[in-house]
N, C-alpha and C positions, 0 to 999 in steps of 0.2 A: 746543187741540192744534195744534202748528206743519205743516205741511204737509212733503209731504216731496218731493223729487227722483229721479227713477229715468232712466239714462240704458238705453234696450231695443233689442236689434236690430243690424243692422251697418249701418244709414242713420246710428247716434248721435243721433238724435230725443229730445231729453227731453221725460216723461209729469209732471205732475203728481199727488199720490196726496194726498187728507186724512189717511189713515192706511196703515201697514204694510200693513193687515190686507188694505186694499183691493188693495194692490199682489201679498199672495198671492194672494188670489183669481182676478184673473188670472193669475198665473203657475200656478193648478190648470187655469183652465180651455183655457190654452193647450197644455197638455200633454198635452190627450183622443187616447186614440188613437193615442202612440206608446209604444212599447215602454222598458217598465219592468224592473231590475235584479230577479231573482226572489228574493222576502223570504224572509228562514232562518225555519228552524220555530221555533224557541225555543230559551232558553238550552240545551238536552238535544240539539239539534241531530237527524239523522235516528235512526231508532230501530236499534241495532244484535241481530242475530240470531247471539248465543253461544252456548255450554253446551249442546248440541247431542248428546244421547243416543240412543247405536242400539244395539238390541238384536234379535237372529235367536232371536227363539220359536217353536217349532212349525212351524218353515218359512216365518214370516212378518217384514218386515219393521217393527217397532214403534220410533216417533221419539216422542220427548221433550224438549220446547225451554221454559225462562222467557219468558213475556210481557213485551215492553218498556213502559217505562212510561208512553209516548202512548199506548197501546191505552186507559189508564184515562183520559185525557181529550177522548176524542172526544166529541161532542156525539150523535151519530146512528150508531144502529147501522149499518152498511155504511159507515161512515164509512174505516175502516181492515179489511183482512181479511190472512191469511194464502196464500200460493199455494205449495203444494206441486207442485214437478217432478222430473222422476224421465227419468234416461237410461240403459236397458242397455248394459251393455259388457261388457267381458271385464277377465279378471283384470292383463293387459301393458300397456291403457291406462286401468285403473282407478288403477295407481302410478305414470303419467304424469304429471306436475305442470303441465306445460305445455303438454298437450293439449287442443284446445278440445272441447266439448259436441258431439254428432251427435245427430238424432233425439230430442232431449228434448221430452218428454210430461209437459201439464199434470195433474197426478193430483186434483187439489181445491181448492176454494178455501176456507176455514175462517175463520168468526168466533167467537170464542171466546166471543160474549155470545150466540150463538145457538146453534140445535140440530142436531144432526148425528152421524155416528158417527165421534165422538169423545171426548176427558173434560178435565175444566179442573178443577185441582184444587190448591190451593197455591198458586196463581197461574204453576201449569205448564201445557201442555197437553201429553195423549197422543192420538196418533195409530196405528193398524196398518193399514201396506201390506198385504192381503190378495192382494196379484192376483200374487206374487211368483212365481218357479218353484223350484226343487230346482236347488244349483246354481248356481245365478244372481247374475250381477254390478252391481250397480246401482252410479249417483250420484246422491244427491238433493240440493236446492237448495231452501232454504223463506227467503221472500220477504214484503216486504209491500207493498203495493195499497194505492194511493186510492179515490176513488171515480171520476176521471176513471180509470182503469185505469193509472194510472201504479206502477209498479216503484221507489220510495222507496232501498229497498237490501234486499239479497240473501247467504243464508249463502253461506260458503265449502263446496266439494261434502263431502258426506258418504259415503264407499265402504265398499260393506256386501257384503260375499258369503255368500250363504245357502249355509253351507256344513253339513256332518253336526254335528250337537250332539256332545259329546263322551258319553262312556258313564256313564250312572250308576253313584252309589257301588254297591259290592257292602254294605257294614253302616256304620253311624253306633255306637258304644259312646260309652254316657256315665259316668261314674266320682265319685263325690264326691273332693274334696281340701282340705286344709286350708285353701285357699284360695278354696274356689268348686266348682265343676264344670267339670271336664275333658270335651270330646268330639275324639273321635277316629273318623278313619276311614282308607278307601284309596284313596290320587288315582290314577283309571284314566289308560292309555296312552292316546298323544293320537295320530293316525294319521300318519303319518310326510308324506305327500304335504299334508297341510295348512296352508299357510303362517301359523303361528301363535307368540307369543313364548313366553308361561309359561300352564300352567294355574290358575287362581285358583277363589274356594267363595265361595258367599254363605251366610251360615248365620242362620238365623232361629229364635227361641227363642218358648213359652208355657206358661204355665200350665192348670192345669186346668180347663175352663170358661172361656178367655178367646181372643183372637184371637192368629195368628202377630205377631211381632214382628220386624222387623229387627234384629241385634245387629252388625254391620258396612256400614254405610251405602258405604264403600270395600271393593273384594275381597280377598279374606283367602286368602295364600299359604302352603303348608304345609299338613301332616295333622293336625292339635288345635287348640284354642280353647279355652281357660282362661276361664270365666266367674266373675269375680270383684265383679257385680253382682246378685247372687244372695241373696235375703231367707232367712236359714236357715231350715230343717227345711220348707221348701217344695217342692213338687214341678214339676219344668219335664221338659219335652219339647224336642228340638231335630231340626232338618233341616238338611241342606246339598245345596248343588245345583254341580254345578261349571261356569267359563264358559272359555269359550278369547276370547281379542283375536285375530281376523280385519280387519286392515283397520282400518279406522275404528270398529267393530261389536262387540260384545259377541255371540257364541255359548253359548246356555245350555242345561245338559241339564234332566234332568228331579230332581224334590227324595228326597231318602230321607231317611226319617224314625226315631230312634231312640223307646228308649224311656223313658217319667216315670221320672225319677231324684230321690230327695231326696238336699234339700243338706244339707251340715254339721251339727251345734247350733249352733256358732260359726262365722263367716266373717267376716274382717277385711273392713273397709266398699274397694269400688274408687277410684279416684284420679277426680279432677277428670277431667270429660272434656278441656275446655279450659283453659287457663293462657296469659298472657300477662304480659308486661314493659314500663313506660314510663317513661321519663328525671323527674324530677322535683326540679328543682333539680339538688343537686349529690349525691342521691338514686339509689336504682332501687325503682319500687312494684312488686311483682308481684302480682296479680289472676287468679282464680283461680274457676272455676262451683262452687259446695257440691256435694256428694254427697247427693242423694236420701235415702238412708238414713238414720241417726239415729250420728252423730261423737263420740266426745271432742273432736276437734279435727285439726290439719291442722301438718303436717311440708315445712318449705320447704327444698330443696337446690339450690346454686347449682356449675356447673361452669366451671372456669377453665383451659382444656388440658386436660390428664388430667387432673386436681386434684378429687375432687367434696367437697364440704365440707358436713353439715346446719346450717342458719343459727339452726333453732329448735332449745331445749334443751327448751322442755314443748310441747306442742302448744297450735296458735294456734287459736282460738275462731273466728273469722272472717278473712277479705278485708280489705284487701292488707296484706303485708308489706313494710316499708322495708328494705332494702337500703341502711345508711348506709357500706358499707367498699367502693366501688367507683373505679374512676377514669376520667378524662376518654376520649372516643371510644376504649373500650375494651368487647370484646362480651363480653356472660355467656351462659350456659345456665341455664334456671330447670326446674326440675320439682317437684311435690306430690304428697304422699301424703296417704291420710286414716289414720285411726287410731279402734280400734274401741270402743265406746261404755263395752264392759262389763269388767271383770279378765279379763284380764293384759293388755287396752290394747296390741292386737296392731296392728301398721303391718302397712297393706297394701303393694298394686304402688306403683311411682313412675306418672306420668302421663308423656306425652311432651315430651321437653324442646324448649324453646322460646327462640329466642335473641335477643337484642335489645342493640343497640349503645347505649352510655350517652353522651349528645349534651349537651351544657350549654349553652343558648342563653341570652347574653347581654343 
């Protein structure tokens, strides 16, 4: 191997080297000891703290946030932890945007692989501020930690004011309908001095001998709920609990419960919960989740302006339907129905529509 020339230094001294390798070598070992460019974490870069849930239960504050996904590749527990902080304030610089933090209080430090009062569940964590007052203005900032104690990055504040829960329902009626089951009740007055937008319901459904169930995962505006997921001649029970938006914060009252109602004989099967649209060629596929329940098949409509048109003349057995009659970066509206197993082959709700621009890439 040929030798190689290294001209080092501002003398201009040429070093002789037998190989490259040699010539790093020293170039590592002359480098001890001074200060180095700080290496990025990984392609994922630092871990960001979103999706950031507050809700005012029983006077208390409770946070709900997703775990980033360094958290799963740390090598050692305390490797990464969570710091929750917390600054009282008042309601005039809680809607301050540009006001900086006073008196912010460290409330915890949480590892989600370890043990505490706390819940990890989904790959979320829940937390309740318990030490809250009646009243009371907070911001919280939830953070994450090395293990030298360094501050990686930090939510945006979260303003929560514990303010009165709004009033529970006076009655929940639930009604069979051709359709499902109808629940109805009366959205109480929300207190005038409260700075709040709309009052919303969460409404949770079960059967008999089995656990509550979520049936609105988003809050549900309005006095009824048309349950059109409903296995006929079955019996369900429902609650609703109503929330006011406070701030950043979810304010929740407490649940009122109706009573077991049977369903139907017959109820038309409910629509896809999700539906979506993608360009395909010179195409549109739409794709579309099955219905749980037991189908004839499935009812595709596409909207063009006002225009709504059904694309299918019998009902389609399964996922995806081509959309051959479309044209170049032009948007549709897509929604599905299901349709029921047994005579008279009753179409249920449409599903929500779902729009998507048709792109021809070359």
């Amino acid at each position: 191997m040929r030798a190689c020339r290294f001209r080092i230094g501002k003398s201009g001294r040429t070093w002789l080297f037998r190989t490259p390798l040699m010539f790093a070598l020293v170039l590592a070992a002359g480098s001890c000891g001074k200060k180095m460019p700080p290496q990025p974490m990984g392609p994922e870069g630092p871990p960001q703290i979103t999706g950031i849930r507050a809700e005012v239960v029983d006077g208390h504050v409770r946070l709900t946030w997703p775990i980033p996904n360094i958290f799963h590749q740390k090598k050692r527990p305390g490797d990464l932890v969570f710091v929750i902080n917390r600054e009282q304030t008042d309601l005039e610089r809680a809607q301050c945007s540009e006001c900086p933090p006073e008196a912010v209080q460290t409330l915890l430090r949480l590892d989600p692989d370890g043990q505490g009062p706390w819940a990890v569940q989904h790959n979320t964590v829940q937390w309740t501020d318990t030490s809250t007052q009646p009243d009371g203005v907070y911001r919280y900032w939830i953070g994450v930690m090395d293990r030298r104690e360094r501050i990686l990055v930090q939510s945006a504040p979260v303003r929560v004011h514990v303010a009165s829960p709004p009033k529970s329902l006076k009655q929940v009626e639930t009604h069979a309908d051709q359709r499902g089951l109808l629940v109805r009740w009366d959205a109480p007055t929300s207190p005038a001095k409260t700075p709040d937008l709309q009052m919303a319901f969460l409404i949770e459904r079960r059967q008999k001998g089995l656990d509550w169930e979520p049936l609105n995962p988003e809050f549900f505006q309005g006095n009824s709920y048309l349950d059109t997921s409903v296995q006929p001649q079955y019996h369900y029970q429902y609650r609703v609990r109503p929330v006011r938006r406070v701030l950043d914060a979810d304010v929740v009252g407490a649940w009122t419960e109706g009573a077991f109602t049977k369903a139907p004989e017959k109820v038309p099967p409910p629509p896809p919960k999700t539906v979506w649209a993608v360009p395909s060629g010179d195409k549109m596929e739409v794709h579309w989740t099955e219905c749980p329940l037991p189908v004839a098949g499935y009812h595709v409509y596409r909207r063009d302006g006002k225009t709504i048109v059904r694309l299918t003349s019998d009902p389609l057995k399964n996922p995806p339907y081509v959309d051959a009659k479309v044209e170049p970066n032009k948007v549709y509206a897509y929604a599905v129905s299901s349709v029921s197993p047994d005579a008279p082959y009753k179409e249920g709700l449409l599903s929500k529509w779902v729009e998507a621009r048709h792109v021809r890439f070359k």
